[in-house]
C-alpha positions as CSV (number, residue, x, y, z in Angstrom):
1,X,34.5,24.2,20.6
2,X,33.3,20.9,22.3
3,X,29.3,20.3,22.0
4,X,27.4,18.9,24.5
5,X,25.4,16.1,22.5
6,X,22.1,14.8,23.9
7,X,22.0,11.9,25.5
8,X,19.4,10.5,23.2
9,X,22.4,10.7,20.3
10,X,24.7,9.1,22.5
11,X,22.8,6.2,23.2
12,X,22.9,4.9,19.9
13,X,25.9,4.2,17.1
14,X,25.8,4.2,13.5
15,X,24.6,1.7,11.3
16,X,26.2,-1.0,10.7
17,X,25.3,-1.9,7.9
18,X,25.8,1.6,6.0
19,X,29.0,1.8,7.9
20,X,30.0,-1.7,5.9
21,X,28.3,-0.3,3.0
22,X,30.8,2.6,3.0
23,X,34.0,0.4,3.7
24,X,32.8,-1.0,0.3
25,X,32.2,2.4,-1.2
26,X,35.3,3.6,-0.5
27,X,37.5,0.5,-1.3
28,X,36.1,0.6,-4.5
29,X,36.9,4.6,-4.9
30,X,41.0,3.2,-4.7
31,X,40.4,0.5,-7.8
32,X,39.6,-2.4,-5.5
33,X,37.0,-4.9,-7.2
34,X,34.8,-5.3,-4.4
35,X,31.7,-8.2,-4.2
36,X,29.3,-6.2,-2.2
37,X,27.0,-8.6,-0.3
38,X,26.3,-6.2,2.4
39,X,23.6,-3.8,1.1
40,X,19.8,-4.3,1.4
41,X,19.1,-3.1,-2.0
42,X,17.4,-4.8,-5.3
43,X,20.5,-4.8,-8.0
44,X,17.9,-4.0,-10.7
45,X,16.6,-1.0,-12.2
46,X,13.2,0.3,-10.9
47,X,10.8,-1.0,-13.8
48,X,10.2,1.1,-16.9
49,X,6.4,2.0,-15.9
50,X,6.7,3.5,-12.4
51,X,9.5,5.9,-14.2
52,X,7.2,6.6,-16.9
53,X,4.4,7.1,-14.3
54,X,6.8,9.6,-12.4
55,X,8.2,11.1,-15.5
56,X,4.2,12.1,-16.2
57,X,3.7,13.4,-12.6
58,X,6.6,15.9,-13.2
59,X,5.2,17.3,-16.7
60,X,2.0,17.6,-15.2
61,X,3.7,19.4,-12.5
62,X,2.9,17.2,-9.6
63,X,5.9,19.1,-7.8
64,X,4.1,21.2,-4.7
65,X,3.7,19.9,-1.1
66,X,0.7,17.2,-1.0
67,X,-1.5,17.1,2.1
68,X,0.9,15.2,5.2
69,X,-0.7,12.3,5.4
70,X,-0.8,11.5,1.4
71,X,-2.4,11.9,-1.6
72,X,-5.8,10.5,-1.9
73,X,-4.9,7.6,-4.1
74,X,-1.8,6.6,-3.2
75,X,-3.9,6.2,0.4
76,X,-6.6,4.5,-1.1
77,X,-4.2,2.1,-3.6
78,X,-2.9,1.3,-0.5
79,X,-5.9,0.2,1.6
80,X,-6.6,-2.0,-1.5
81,X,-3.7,-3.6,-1.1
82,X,-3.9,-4.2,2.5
83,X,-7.4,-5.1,2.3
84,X,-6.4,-8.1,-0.9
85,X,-4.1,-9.1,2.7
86,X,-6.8,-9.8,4.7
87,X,-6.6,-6.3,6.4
88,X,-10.1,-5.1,4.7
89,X,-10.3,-2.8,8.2
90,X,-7.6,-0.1,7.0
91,X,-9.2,2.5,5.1
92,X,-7.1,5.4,3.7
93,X,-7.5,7.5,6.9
94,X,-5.4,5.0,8.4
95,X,-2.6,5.4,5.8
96,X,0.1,7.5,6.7
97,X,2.7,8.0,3.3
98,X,6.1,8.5,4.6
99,X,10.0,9.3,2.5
100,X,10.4,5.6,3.0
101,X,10.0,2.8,5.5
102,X,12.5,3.9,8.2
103,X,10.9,7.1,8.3
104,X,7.3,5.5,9.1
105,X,9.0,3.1,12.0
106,X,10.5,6.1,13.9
107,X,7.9,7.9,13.5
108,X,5.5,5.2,15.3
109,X,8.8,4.4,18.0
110,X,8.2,8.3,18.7
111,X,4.5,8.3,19.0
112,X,4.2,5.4,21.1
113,X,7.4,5.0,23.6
114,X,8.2,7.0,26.1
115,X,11.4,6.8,28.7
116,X,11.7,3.8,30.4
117,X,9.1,2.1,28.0
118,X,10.3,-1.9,27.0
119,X,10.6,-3.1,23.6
120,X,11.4,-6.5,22.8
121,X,12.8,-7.3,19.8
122,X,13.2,-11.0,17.9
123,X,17.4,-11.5,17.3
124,X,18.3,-11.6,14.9
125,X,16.7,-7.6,14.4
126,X,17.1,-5.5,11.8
127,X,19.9,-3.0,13.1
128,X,17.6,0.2,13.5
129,X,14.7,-1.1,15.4
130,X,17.6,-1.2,18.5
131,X,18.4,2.3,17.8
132,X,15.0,4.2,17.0
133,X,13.4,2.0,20.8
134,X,16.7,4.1,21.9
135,X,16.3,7.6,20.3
136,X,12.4,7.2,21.9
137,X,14.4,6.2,25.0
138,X,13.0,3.0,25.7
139,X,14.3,-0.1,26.7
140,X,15.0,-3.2,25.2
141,X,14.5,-7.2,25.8
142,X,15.6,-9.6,23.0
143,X,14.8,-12.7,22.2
144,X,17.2,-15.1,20.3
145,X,15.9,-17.1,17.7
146,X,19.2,-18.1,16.1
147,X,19.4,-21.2,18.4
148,X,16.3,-22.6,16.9
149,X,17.5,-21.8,13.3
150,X,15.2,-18.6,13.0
151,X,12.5,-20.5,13.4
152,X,9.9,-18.1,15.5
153,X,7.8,-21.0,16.7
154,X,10.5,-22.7,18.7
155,X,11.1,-19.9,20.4
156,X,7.9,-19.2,21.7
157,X,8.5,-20.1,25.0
158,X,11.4,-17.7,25.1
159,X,8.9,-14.7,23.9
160,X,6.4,-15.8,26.6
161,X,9.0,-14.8,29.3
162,X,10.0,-11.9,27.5
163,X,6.6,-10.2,27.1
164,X,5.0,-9.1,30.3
165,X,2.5,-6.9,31.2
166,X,5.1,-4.3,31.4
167,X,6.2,-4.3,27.7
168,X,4.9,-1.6,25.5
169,X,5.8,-2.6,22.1
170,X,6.9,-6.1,19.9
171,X,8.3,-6.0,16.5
172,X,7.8,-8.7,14.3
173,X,9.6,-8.6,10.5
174,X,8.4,-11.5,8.7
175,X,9.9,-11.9,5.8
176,X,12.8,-11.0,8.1
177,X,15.9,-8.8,7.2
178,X,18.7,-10.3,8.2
179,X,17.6,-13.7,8.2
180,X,15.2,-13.9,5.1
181,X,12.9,-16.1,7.7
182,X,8.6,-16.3,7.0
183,X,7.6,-17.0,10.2
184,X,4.9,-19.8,10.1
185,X,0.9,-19.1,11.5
186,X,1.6,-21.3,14.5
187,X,4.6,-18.3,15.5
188,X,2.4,-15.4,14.4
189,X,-0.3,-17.3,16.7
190,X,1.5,-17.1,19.3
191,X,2.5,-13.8,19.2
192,X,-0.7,-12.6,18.9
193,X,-1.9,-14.6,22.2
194,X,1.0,-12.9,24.1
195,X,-0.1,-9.7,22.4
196,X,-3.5,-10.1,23.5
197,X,-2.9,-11.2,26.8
198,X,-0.5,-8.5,28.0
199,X,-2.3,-6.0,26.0
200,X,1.0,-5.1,23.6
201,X,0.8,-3.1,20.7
202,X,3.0,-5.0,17.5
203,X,4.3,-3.5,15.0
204,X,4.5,-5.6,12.2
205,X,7.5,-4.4,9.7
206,X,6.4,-6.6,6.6
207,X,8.5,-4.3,4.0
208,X,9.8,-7.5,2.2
209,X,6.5,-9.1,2.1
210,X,6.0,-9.5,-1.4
211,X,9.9,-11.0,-1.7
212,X,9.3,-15.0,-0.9
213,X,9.7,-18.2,-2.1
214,X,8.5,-22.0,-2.8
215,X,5.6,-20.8,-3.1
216,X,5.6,-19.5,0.5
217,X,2.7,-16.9,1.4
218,X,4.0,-14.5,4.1
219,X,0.8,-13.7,6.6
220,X,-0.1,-10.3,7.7
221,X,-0.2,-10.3,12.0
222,X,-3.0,-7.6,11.8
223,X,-5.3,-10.2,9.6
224,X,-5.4,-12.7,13.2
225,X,-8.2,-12.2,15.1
226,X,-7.6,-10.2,18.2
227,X,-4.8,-7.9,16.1
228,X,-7.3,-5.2,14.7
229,X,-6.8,-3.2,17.2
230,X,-2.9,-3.6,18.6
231,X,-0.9,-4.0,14.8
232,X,0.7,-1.3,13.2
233,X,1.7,-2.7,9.4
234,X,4.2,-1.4,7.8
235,X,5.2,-1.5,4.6
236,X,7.5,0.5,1.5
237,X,7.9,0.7,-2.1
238,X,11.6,-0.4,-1.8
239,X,12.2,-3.7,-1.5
240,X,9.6,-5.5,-3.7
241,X,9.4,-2.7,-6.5
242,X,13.3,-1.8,-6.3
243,X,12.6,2.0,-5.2
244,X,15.2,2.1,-2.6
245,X,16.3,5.7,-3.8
246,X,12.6,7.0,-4.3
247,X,12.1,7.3,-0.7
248,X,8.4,6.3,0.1
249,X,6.7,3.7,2.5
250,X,4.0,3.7,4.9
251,X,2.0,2.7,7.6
252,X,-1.1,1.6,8.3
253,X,-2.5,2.0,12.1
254,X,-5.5,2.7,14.0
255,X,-6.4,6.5,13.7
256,X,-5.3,7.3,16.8
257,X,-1.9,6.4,16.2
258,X,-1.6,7.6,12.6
259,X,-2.9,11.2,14.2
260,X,-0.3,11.0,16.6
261,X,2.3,9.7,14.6
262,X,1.1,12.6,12.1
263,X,2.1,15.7,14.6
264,X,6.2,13.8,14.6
265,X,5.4,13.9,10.5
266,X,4.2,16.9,9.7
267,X,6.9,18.9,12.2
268,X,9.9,16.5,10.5
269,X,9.3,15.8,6.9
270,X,6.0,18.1,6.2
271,X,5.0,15.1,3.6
272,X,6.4,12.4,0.8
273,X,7.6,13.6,-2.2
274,X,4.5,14.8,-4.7
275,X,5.6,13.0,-8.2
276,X,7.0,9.9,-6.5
277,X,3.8,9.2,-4.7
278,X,2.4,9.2,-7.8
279,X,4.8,6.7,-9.0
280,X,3.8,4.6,-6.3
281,X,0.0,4.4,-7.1
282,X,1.6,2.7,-10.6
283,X,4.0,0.5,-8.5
284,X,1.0,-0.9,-6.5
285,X,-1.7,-1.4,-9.5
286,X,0.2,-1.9,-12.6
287,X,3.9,-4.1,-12.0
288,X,3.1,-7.7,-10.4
289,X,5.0,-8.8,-13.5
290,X,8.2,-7.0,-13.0
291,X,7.8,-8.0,-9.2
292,X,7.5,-12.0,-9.9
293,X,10.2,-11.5,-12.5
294,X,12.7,-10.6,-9.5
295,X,11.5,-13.0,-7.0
296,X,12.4,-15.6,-9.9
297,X,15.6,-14.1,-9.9
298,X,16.6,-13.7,-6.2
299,X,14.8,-17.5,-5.8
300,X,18.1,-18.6,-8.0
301,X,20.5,-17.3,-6.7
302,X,19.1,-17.9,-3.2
303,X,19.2,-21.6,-4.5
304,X,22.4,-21.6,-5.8
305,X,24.1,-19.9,-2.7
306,X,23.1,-22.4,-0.5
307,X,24.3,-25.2,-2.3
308,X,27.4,-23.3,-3.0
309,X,28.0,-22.7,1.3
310,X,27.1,-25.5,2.0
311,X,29.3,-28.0,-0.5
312,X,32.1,-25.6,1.6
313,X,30.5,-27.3,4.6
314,X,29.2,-23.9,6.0
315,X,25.3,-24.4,8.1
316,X,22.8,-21.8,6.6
317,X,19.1,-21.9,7.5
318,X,17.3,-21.7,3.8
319,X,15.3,-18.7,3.6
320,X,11.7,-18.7,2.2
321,X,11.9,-14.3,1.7
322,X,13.7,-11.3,1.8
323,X,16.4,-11.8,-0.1
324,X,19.1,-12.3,2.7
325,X,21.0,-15.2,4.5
326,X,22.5,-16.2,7.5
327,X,25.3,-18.4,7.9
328,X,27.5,-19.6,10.7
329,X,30.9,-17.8,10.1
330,X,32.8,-17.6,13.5
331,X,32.7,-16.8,17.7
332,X,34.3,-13.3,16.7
333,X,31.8,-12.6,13.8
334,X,33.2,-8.8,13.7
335,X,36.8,-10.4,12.9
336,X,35.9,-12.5,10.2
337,X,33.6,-10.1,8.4
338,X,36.6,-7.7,8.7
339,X,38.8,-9.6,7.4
340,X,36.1,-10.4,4.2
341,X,36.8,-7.4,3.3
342,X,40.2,-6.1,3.6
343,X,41.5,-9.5,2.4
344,X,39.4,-11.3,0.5
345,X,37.5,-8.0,-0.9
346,X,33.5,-9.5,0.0
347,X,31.3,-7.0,2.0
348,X,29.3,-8.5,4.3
349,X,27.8,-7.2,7.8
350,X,28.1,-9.2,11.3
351,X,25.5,-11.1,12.9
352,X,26.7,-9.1,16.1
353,X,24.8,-5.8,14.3
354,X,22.0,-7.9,14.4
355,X,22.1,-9.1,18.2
356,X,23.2,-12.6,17.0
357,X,27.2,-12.8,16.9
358,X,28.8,-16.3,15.4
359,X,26.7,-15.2,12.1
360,X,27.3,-12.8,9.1
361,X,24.4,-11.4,6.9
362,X,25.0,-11.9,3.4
363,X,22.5,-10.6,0.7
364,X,21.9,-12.0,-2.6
365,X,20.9,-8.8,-4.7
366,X,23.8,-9.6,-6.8
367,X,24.2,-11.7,-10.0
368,X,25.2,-15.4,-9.7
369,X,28.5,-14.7,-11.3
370,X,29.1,-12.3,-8.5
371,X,28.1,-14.3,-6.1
372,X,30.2,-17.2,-7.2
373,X,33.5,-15.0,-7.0
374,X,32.3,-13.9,-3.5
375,X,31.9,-17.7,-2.4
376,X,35.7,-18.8,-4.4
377,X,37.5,-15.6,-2.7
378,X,36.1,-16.4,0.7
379,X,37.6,-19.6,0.5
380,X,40.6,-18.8,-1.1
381,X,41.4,-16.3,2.4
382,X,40.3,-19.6,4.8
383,X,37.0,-18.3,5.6
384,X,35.0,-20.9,4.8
């Protein structure tokens, strides 16, 4: 039978970075010792409390449907936190709870664009922010910030052309994913004048928020003056509390959008899971230990990565968050990432996934000895 497939499907490919993620997997499943660099995932165990809080949830039979938006004080633990972030306006009827962060981003790319609709987008992106503008059926206009090292400031003039009076949405990630880039006050400034000016609603994707370094404070874009009204903040349980598998994030909007937003919700995923969300009320009040313990962590190996690269002479732009980095590889980034990983057995994903080509993302959520095998096999293949 052949299928007619929407053309909203069509428009958009896989992921690239699962689709790397995969290659890994399945390299592995024949006996090869793989150095996975590619996945966006913490590489330690989700600390001992939140399972304990969860594991209580479950015997107290926290296992029905919840109300759509959230429990009560998983909604209110989070406007604490957003409010200890200078975004005292959110209260927790402007908390939606969502199975993780990717689910609250389409769900806002669905509420708010329509066909035709422009997006722009900072390059390097995150891979899905491309395809969920698509699946709404927008349109996209990027802006490279590779040129100026990832730093959002220098490419301000850039963004000024970019956003017009015509452009319905900007996405900021700060700590970035791929780039593990903070972008400074000055840059957030500035993207709140343009936002301001053209009247542009921003989403600001600041899921890796609590992951930065040298003592680096990443700013929430809703906290400027002028934002209030125009940010959507975004934000998930797992990056910083290593929850990827849990499944729960959020956003915070005004009502108008979460209510909207809300009718995509409750006709896709009726609500987050009951016992988890419970889990996350610990994760928020109860593990800033466990949280600075892996920022420690991923600051070390962050450290000793780029001295590694770059005594290999290879340029990488330190990051101050996230726990990912960006170095120059090649002009046919695809190639040499493809050849990481058939030859010298290191999974990493191409800048090209990220609208940057002549780059490869590497992540860090690995242990230094890995990461030192990862740096010797790439240069024993010629690819550093």
């Amino acid at each position: 039978m052949n299928f007619d497939f929407a053309d909203r499907v069509d428009r958009v490919s896989p992921s690239a970075t699962l689709a790397i993620s995969n290659k890994a997997s399945a390299l592995e499943a024949e006996g090869v010792d793989v150095v996975d660099l590619s996945v966006g995932e913490p590489d330690f165990d989700t600390p001992q409390n939140i399972k304990d809080a969860a594991e209580e949830a479950l015997e107290a039979g926290k296992t029905g449907y919840t109300t759509s938006q959230g429990i009560p004080e998983l909604r209110a633990a989070i406007a604490d936190k957003l409010a200890a972030d200078g975004l005292d306006f959110y209260g927790p009827e402007n908390v939606m709870v969502t199975p993780g962060g990717k689910q609250a981003l389409y769900e806002v790319f669905q509420a708010l664009i329509d066909g035709g609709d422009e997006v722009v987008l900072l390059d390097p992106a995150w891979v899905s922010y491309e395809a969920m503008a698509k699946l709404a059926g927008g349109t996209l206009t990027r802006v490279d910030t590779a040129q100026y090292d990832f730093r959002l400031e220098d490419a301000l003039g850039e963004l000024t052309e970019a956003v017009t009076d015509d452009t319905e949405l900007l996405v900021v990630n700060s700590p970035s994913n791929p780039t593990g880039a903070v972008y400074s006050d000055a840059a957030l400034e500035g993207v709140r004048d343009l936002a301001v000016k053209h009247d542009v609603t921003v989403i600001a994707d600041e899921i890796y928020k609590e992951v930065t370094y040298d003592g680096v404070t990443a700013t929430s874009l809703g906290a400027l003056a002028g934002m209030q009204d125009r940010t959507v903040t975004l934000n998930g349980f797992s990056k910083a509390y290593s929850m990827t598998g849990w499944r729960l994030g959020y956003f915070a909007a005004p009502e108008a959008i979460v209510d909207q937003a809300g009718k995509v919700h409750s006709h896709s995923v009726s609500c987050a899971v009951n016992f988890v969300q419970h889990a996350g009320v610990e994760a928020l009040e109860n593990t800033d230990e466990a949280v600075g313990e892996m920022c420690n962590a991923f600051e070390e190996r962050r450290d000793m990565l780029v001295d590694l690269l770059r005594d290999y002479g290879v340029s990488v732009p330190k990051p101050t968050g996230a726990f990912y980095m960006m170095p120059a590889v090649a002009d046919d980034d695809q190639a040499w990432c493809e050849q990481a990983i058939e030859d010298a057995h290191v999974a990493t994903v191409p800048g090209s996934a990220f609208g940057s080509p002549g780059y490869a993302r590497i992540s860090y959520a690995n242990s230094k000895e890995r990461l030192r095998e990862a740096v010797t096999r790439l240069d024993d293949e010629g690819l550093l």
